[in-house]
N, C-alpha and C positions, 0 to 999 in steps of 0.2 A: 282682234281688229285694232290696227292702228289709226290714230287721228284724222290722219289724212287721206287713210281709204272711206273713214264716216263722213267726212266734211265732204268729200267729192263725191262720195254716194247721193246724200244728202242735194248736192246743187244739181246733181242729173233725174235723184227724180222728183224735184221740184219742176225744174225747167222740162219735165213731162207733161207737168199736170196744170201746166200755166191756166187753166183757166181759173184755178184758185184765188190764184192774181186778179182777175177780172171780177169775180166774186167779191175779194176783198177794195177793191175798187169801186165796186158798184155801192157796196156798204157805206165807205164813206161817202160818199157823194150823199148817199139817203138821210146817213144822219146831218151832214149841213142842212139838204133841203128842210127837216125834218126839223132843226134848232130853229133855224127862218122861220118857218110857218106857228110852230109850237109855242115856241120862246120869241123870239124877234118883234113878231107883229105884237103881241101883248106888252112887254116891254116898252116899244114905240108909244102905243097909246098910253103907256102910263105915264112914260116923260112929258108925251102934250099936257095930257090934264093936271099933272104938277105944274103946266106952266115953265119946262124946261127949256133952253135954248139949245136947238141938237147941233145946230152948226158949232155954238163953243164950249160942248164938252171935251176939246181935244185942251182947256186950259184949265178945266173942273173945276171952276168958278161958279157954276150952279150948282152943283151935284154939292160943294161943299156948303154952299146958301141953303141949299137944300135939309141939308143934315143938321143944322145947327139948333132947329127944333121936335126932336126926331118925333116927340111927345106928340105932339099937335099933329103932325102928314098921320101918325097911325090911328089916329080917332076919328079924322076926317074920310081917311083914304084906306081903311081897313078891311073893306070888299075886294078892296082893287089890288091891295098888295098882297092878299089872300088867293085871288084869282092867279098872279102874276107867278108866285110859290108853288101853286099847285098844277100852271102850266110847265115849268121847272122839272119839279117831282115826277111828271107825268112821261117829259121829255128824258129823263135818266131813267126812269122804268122802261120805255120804249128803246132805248140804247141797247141798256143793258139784253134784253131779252133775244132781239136781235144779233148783238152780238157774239152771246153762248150759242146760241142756234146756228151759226156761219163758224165760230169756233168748233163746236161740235163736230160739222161737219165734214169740217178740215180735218180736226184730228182723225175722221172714221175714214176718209179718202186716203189720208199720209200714212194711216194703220195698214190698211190694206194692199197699198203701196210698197211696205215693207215688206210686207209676207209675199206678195205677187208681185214682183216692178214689171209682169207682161199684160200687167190689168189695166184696163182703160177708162178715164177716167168717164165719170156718170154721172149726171146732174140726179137722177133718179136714188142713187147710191146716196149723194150727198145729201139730200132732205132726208134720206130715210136714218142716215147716222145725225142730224142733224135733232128731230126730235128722239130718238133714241136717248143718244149724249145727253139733250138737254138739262133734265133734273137730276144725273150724278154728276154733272157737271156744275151746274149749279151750289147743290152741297156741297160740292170740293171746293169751290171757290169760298164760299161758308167758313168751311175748315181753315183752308189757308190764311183768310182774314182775319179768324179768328187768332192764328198762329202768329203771324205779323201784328196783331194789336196786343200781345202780349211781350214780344218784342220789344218794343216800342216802349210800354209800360215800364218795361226791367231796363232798359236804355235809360228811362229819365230819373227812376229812383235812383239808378247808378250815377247819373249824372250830376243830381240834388244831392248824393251825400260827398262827393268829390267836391261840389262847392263849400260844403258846410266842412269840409276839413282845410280849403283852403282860407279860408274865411277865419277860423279857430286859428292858422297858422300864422295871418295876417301881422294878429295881435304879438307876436312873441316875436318873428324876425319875417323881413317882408322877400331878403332872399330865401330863405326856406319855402315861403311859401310862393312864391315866382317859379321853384325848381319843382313843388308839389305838383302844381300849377301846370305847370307842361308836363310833366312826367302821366300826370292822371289823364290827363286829357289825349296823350297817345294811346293810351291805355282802351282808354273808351272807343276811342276813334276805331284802333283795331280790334276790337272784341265788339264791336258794332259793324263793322267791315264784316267779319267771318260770321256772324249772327244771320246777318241778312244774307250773304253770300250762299250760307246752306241751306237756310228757308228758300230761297230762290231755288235751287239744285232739288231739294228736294221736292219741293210744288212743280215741277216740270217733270221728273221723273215718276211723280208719284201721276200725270196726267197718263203715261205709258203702262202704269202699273193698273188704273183705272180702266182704261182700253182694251187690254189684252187680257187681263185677267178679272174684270167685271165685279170687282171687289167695290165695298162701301166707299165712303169719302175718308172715313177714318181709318179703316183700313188702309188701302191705297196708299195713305200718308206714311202710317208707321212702315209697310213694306218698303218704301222708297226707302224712306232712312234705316231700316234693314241693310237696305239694297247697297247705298252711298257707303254705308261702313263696311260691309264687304266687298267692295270694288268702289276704292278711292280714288281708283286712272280716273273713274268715269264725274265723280263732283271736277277733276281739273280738265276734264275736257268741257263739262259747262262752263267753267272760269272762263279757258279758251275764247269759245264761243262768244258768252255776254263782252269780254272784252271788245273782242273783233266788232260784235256789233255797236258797243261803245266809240268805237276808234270808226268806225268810219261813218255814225251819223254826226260825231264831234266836226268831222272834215266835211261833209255834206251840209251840214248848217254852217260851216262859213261860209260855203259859198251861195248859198241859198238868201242868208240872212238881211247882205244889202237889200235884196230886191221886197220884203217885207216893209219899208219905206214906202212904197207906193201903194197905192189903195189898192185900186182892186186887180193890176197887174200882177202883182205880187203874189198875191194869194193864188192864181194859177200858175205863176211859174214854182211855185213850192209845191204845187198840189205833186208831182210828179217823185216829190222828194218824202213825202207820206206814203205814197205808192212802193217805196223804194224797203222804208222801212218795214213794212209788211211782209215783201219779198224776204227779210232778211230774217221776219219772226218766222214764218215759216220753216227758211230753212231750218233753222235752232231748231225747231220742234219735233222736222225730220230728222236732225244729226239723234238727235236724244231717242226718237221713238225706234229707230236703227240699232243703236247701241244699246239699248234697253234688249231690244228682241235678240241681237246676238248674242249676249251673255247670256239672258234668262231662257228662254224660250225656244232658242235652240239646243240645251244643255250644256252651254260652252262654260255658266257659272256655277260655283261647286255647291252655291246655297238652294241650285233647284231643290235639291232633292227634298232637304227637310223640310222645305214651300208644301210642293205637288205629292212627296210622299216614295217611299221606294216602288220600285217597277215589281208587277205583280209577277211574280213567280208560279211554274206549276208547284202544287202541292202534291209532294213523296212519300208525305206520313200521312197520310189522311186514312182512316181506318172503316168509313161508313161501306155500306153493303155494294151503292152504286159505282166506290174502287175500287173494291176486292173482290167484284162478284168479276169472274172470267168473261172477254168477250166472246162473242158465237166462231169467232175465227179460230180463237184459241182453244175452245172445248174438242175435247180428242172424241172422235166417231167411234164407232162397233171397228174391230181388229177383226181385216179380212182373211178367210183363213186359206191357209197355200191351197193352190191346188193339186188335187188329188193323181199322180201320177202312176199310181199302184194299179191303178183297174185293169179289167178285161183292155185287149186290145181288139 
């Protein structure tokens, strides 16, 4: 499969199943209402009772009055800022759960999509892969963060001893350590680029491998990067991909971006432009979940085999009673004997 038959696959059976879109649409809109009510109104009341002034927080002239005895607000106000956290807390557990759950779902609709594109889509189908999904999907996302905060980790040791050599360099010549100095720092920049770029590839593909093959979260993971090293096309057709989607929310936020200026105009003339983005994860999700099932799952990749295992053969040699014993077809009857033409006439 080349690129451009997945990407066009990918945008027709999305634009099938549009009500995905509308799903993810609805979502957002829940989680604003859901910040408003959770987070907002608490917030609100906690600026009055500090005594804030909400009309000139646009020049944080309170907010910085405010901080300047952090001491004292939390001794005073240490129910209320406790209340304020835990509507917070409460509100990102609510997000989140919700959002695996429509994630979930999507992926079991864009799965099924793959294997049938003459299947139609099912609200019923979707809750049903929707709690299905939910807790290996959950763990995966576990795995993954836990993958990326390791990353991260190895990025900044890498980064703190690159300073500590530029810094050593300082002292002895200040061009040397100018040329350190940027040499290290490409350095980082791309082995931080290709770090994250295959954690990325891989956490998506390993979403396909989770699906289809119903493996762990750590599983899943290592199979992906299995997967990715035995079919390298397929990490640069994610490259592809994230860029494309890169390149055209980068153009969709300029023009989007004046209109964030106005209050609350703004916010609905972008709201379409959230919508958009969505549209776009999805497709990704369907190019990858596509491409994953034509290599693996149809046999078109050469590592099926030592995954799922060789194809069962009859067995030739097998010596037990129930293959050697003769079927009833093949046991020879009593030998009829000619007949007798000799006799009396």
């Amino acid at each position: 499969m080349i690129y451009s038959d997945a990407i066009r696959d990918g945008f027709r059976l999305v634009n099938s199943r549009w009500q995905l879109i509308v799903v993810q649409t609805v979502m957002m809109l829940f989680n604003c209402i859901g910040f408003f009510i959770i987070v907002g109104i608490p917030l609100g009341v906690a600026f009055i009772i500090f005594g804030l002034d909400l009309t000139g927080l646009s020049q944080m002239n309170d907010v910085l009055a405010l901080l300047k005895n952090p001491a004292e607000i939390l001794s005073k106000y240490f129910g209320l800022i406790l209340m304020v956290v835990a509507c917070l807390l409460f509100y990102i557990l609510m997000v989140s759960t919700a959002g695996l759950y429509v994630f979930g779902g999507s992926v079991g609709v864009l799965g099924r999509a793959v294997q049938d594109p003459s299947q139609k889509f099912s609200m019923r189908d979707f809750f049903a892969d929707g709690r299905r999904l939910f807790f290996p999907m959950m763990w995966y996302s576990v795995v993954a963060g836990i993958v990326f905060l390791i990353i991260t980790f190895g990025l900044g040791i890498f980064g703190g001893g690159i300073a500590a050599i530029v810094s050593a360099a300082k002292g002895q010549d200040s061009t040397l350590a100018l040329f350190l100095g940027i040499f290290f720092s490409m350095v980082l920049a791309l082995t931080g680029l290709c770090l994250i770029l295959g954690a990325l590839a891989v956490t998506v593909y390993g979403i396909a491998v989770l699906y289809y093959r119903r493996d762990g979260a750590v599983r899943s993971f290592t199979s992906a990067l299995r997967f990715l090293r035995a079919h390298p096309q397929a990490f640069w057709l994610y490259v592809v991909l994230l860029s494309g989607y890169i390149m055209v929310s980068f153009l969709v936020m300029l023009i989007v971006y004046p209109f964030y200026l106005i209050p609350i105009l703004g916010t609905l003339i972008s709201f379409p432009f959230h919508i958009a983005q969505s549209y776009l994860g999805l497709i990704i999700l369907t190019v990858v979940l596509n491409y994953y099932y034509t290599l693996e799952m149809k046999g078109a990749g050469p590592g099926r085999e030592q995954e799922e295992g060789p194809a069962v053969m009859p067995d030739e040699g097998s010596m037990s009673p129930a293959d050697t014993s003769p079927s009833p077809a093949d046991t020879p009857g009593p030998v009829p004997h000619p007949k007798d033409d000799t006799g009396p006439n």
